[in-house]
C-alpha positions in Angstrom: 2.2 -15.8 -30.6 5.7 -15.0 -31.6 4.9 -11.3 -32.9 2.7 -10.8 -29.7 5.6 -11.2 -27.7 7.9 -9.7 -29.7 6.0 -6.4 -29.5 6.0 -7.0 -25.8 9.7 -6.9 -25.7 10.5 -10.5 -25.9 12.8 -12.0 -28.3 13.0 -15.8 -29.3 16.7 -17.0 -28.4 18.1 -21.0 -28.5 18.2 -21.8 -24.9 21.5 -21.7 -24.3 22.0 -18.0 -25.2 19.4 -16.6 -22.3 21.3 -14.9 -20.0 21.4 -16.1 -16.8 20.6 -19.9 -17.2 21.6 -21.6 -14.7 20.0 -25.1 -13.5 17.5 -24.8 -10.8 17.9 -25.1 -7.4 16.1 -25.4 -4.0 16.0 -21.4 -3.7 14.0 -21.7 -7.0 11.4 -23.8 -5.3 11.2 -21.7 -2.5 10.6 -18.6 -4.7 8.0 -20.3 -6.8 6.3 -21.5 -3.9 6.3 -18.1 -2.3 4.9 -16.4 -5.2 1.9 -18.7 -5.6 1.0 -18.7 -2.3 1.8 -15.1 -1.1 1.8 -12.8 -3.5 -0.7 -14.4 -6.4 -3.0 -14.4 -3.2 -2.7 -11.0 -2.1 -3.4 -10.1 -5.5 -6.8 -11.8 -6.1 -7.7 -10.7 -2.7 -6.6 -7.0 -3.4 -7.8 -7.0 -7.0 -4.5 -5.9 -8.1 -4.2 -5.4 -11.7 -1.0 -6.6 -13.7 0.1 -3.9 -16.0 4.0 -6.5 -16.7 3.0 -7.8 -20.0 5.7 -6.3 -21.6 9.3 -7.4 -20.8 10.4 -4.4 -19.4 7.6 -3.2 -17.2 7.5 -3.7 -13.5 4.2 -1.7 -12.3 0.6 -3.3 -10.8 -2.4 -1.3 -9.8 -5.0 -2.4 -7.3 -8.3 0.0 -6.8 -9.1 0.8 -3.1 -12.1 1.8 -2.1 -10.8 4.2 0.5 -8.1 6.8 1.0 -5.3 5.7 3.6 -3.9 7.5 6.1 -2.0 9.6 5.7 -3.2 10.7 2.6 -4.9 14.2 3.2 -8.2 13.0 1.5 -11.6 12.1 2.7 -11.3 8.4 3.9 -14.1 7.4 1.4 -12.5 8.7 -1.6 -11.1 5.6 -4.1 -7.4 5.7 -5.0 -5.1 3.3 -6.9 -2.8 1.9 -5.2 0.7 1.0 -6.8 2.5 -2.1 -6.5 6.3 -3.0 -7.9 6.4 -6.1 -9.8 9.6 -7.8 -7.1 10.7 -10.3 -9.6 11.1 -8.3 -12.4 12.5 -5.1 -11.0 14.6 -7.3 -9.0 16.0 -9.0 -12.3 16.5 -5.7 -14.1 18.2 -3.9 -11.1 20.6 -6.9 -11.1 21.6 -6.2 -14.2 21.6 -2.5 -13.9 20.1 0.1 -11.8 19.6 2.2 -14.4 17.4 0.0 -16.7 15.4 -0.7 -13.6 14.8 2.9 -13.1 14.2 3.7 -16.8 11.7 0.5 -16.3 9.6 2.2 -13.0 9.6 5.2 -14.6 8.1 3.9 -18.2 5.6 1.4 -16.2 3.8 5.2 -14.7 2.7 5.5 -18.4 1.1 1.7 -18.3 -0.6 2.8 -14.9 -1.8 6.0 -17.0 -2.9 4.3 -19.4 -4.8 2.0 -16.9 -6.3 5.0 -14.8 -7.6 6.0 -18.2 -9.3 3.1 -19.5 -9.8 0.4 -16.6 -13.1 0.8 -15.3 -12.5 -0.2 -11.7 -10.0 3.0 -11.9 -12.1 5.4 -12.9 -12.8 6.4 -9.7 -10.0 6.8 -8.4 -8.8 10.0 -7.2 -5.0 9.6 -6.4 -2.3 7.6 -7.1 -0.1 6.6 -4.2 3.1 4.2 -2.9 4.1 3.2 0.2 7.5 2.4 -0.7 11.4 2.6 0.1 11.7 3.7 -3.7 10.4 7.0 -3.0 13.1 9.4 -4.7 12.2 8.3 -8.4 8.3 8.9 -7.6 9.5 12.5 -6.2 11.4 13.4 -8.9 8.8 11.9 -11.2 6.7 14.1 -9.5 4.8 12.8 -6.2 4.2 14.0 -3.2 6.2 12.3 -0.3 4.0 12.0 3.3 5.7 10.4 6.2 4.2 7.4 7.8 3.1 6.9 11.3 6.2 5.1 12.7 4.6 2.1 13.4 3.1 1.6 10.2 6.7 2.7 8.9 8.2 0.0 11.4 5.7 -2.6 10.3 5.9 -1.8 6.2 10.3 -1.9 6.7 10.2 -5.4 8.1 7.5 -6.2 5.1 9.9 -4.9 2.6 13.2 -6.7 4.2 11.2 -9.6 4.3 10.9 -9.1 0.4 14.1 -8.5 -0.2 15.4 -11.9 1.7 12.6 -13.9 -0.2 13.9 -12.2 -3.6 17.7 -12.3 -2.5 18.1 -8.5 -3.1 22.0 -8.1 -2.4 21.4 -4.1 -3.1 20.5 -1.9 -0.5 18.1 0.2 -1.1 18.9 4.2 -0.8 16.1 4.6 2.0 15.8 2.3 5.1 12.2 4.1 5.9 9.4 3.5 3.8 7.0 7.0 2.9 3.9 7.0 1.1 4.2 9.3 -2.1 1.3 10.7 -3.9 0.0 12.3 -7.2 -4.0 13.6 -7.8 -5.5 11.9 -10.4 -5.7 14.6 -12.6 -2.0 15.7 -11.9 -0.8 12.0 -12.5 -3.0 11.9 -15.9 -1.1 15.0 -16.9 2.1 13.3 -16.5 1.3 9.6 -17.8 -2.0 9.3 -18.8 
């Protein structure tokens, strides 16, 4: 199992050299709590696929059987939808915010590589985000569309929920939330 994770990105350390040890405290509880009940249930609902095996990457993918607004696709056309691992980015920005974004930007090649060989993806037509990270998707090559403003309202206080439950101290660069884009082929071209 060792050279499994090693290849991953782990390495094996005596306890007290892992950075960051700390004891536990009620925070911790909360946070575990919140991530079994919340978010490991949205993802079995939402068939979201985890691409974090690897130490560094921060990137799931859930299938959708339809094309949100306002994606400028028919409404029945499948997409793949792209979720940030909180924890983990969270923990790497912390550390530094360029690790994190060297992180998002390697985890497009895992959702490549998923588009290309998953076959729940393989239908998909477009990759897309709704997220306040939006300027690393544009400059890695997505198409930002603005959000009706109450689904921008309602996605902000989603995301400042997030923040409080994962005690984000950074702001974020964008207070408003956009949905950015990439065809499948297009995104394939890039990471796949």
């Amino acid at each position: 199992m060792l050279d499994d994770l090693r290849r991953l990105g782990y390495r094996a350390v005596p306890v007290r050299d892992v950075p960051d040890l700390r004891a536990g405290t009620g925070r911790d509880l909360f946070l575990h709590a919140y991530t079994r009940l919340v978010e490991d249930r949205f993802a079995r609902q939402h068939g979201v696929i985890d691409l974090a095996q690897r130490a560094d990457a921060v990137m799931r993918v859930a299938p959708l059987d339809h094309a949100p607004a306002p994606l400028p696709l028919p409404r029945s056309a499948h997409t793949a939808e792209l979720h940030l691992h909180s924890p983990r980015i969270v923990g790497l920005a912390s550390r530094s915010a360029l690790t994190a974004y060297r992180a998002y930007l390697r985890s497009l090649c895992d959702v490549g590589a998923a588009l290309r060989d998953r076959p729940e993806l393989q239908e998909a037509q477009a990759v897309f985000a709704v997220t306040l990270f939006h300027a690393p998707l544009a400059q890695a090559g997505f198409t930002l569309l603005d959000l009706p403003p109450a689904t921008a309202r309602w996605y902000g206080l989603g995301f400042r929920l997030l923040r409080v439950a994962y005690g984000t101290t950074r702001a974020p660069s964008e207070d408003t939330p956009k949905m950015a884009w990439l065809p499948r082929e297009e995104f394939l071209k890039r990471y796949g």
